[in-house]
C-alpha positions as CSV (number, residue, x, y, z in Angstrom):
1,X,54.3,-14.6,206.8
2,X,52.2,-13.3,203.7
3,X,50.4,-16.5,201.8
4,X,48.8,-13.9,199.7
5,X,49.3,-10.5,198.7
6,X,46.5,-8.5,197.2
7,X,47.9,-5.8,194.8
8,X,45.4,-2.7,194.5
9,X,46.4,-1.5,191.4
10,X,44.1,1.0,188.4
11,X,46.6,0.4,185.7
12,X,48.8,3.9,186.7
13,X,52.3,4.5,186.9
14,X,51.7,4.8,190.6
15,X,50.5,0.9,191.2
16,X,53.2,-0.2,188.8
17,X,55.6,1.4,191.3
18,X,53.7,-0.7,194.3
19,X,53.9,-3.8,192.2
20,X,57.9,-3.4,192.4
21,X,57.1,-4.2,196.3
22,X,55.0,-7.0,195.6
23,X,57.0,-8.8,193.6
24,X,59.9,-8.5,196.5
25,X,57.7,-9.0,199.2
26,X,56.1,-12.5,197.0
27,X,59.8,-13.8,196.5
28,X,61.0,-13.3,200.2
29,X,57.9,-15.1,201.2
30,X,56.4,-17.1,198.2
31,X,53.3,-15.5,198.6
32,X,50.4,-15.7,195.8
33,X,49.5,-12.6,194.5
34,X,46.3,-11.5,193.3
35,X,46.3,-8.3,191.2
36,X,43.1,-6.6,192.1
37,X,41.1,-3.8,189.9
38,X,38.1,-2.2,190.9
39,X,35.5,-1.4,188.0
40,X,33.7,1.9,190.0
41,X,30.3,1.8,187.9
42,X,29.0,5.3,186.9
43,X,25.4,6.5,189.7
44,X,22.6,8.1,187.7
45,X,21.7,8.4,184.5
46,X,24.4,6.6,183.0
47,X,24.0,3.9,185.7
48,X,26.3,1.0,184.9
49,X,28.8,2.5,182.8
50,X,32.3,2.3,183.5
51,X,33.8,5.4,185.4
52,X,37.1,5.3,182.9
53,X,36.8,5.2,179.2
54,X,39.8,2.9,178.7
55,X,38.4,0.2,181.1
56,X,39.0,-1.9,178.6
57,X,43.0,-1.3,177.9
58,X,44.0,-0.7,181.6
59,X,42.2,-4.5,182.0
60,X,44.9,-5.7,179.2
61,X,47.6,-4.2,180.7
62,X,46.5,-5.5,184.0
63,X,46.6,-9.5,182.6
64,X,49.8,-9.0,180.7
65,X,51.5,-7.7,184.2
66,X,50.0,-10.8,186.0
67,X,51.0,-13.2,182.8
68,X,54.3,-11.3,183.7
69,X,54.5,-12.5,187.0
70,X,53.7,-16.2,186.1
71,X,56.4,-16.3,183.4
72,X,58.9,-15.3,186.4
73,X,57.7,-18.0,188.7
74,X,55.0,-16.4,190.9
75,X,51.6,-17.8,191.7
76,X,49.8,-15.0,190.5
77,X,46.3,-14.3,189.0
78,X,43.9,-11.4,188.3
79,X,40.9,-10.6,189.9
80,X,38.4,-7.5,188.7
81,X,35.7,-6.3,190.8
82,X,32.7,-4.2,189.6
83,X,30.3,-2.4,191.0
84,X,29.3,1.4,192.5
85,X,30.4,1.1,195.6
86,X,33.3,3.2,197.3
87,X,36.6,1.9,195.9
88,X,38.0,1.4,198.9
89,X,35.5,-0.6,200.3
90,X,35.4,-3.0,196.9
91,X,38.9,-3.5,197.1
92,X,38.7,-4.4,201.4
93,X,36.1,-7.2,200.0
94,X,38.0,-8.6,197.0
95,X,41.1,-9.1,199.8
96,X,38.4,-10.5,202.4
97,X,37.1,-12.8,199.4
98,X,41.3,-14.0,198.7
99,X,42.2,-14.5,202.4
100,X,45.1,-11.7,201.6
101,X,47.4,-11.4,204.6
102,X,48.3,-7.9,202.9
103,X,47.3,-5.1,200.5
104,X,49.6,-3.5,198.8
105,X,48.5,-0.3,196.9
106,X,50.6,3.2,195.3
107,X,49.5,6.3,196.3
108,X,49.9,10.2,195.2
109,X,51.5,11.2,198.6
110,X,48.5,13.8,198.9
111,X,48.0,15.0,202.0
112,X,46.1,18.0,203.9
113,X,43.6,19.8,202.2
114,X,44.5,18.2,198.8
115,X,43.7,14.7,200.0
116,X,40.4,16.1,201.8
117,X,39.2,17.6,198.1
118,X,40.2,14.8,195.4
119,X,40.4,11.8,198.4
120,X,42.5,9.2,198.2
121,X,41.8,5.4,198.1
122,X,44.7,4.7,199.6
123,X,43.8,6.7,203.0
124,X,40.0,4.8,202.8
125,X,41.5,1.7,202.2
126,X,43.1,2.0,205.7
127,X,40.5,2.9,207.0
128,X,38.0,0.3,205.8
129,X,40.1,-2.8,205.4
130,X,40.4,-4.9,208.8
131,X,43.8,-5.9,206.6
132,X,47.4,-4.7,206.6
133,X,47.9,-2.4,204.2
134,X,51.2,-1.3,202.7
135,X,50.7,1.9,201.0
136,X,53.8,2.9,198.7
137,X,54.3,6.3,198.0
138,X,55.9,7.9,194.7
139,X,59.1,7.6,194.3
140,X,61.6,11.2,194.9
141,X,63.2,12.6,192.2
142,X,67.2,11.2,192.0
143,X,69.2,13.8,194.6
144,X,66.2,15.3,195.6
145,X,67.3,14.0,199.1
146,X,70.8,15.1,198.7
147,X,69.7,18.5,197.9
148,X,67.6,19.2,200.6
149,X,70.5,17.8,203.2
150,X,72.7,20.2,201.6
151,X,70.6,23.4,201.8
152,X,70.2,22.4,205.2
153,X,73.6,22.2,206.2
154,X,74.5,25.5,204.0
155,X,71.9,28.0,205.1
């Protein structure tokens, strides 16, 4: 069902979590993945400068995850885009560009008024990719489920 996966992922906890989804998803359906990171480019005077300072590391940590992924069998390779675009809409082109049949990407679990002011790439992403998009969220603390059953049932 999924020949390719695209994994949206910036290097954070969050997208490592999302990755945990890919690789399950890739080994039910022996998809390909492509690990995708988006570059944004800082606008104005410091035109063409990276937007993060460790651009550099969270690329690393990017290639060993995919190197990762080979060493356990998958078809999987690493694709970064650059430029000063929306994030959202660079990562709906790189999956156009891969022929993903999915996009898999982590999110904060913002939502309201939180995700108006800081935004979330996830939510654009939906809205700008004309592709499925899974969008993991963080994962609850252990019991944090159990607890809020049980001061429902004890109020």
């Amino acid at each position: 069902m999924f020949e390719t996966i695209a994994w949206a992922s910036d290097g954070s906890e969050l997208a490592d979590k999302a990755l945990e989804h890919v690789r399950t998803l890739a080994g039910i359906h022996g998809s390909r993945i492509v690990a995708v990171h988006v570059n944004e480019l800082l606008a104005g005077p410091f035109g063409g400068a990276p937007l993060l300072a460790d651009e550099t590391e969270i690329e690393e940590k990017l290639a060993g995850q995919v190197d990762d992924l080979c060493a356990a069998g998958f078809d999987a390779r690493l694709e970064v885009r650059t430029g000063g675009q929306d994030v959202a809409k660079l990562l709906a082109d790189v999956a156009d560009d891969v022929g993903a049949d999915l996009i898999v990407i982590g999110t904060h679990g913002r939502g309201g008024i939180a995700a108006a002011i800081v935004g979330s790439v996830a939510r654009r992403l939906c809205h700008t990719s004309h592709r499925p998009v899974l969008v993991v969220p963080p994962a609850r603390k252990a019991g944090s489920a159990a607890d809020e059953a049980e001061r429902f049932t004890t109020a």
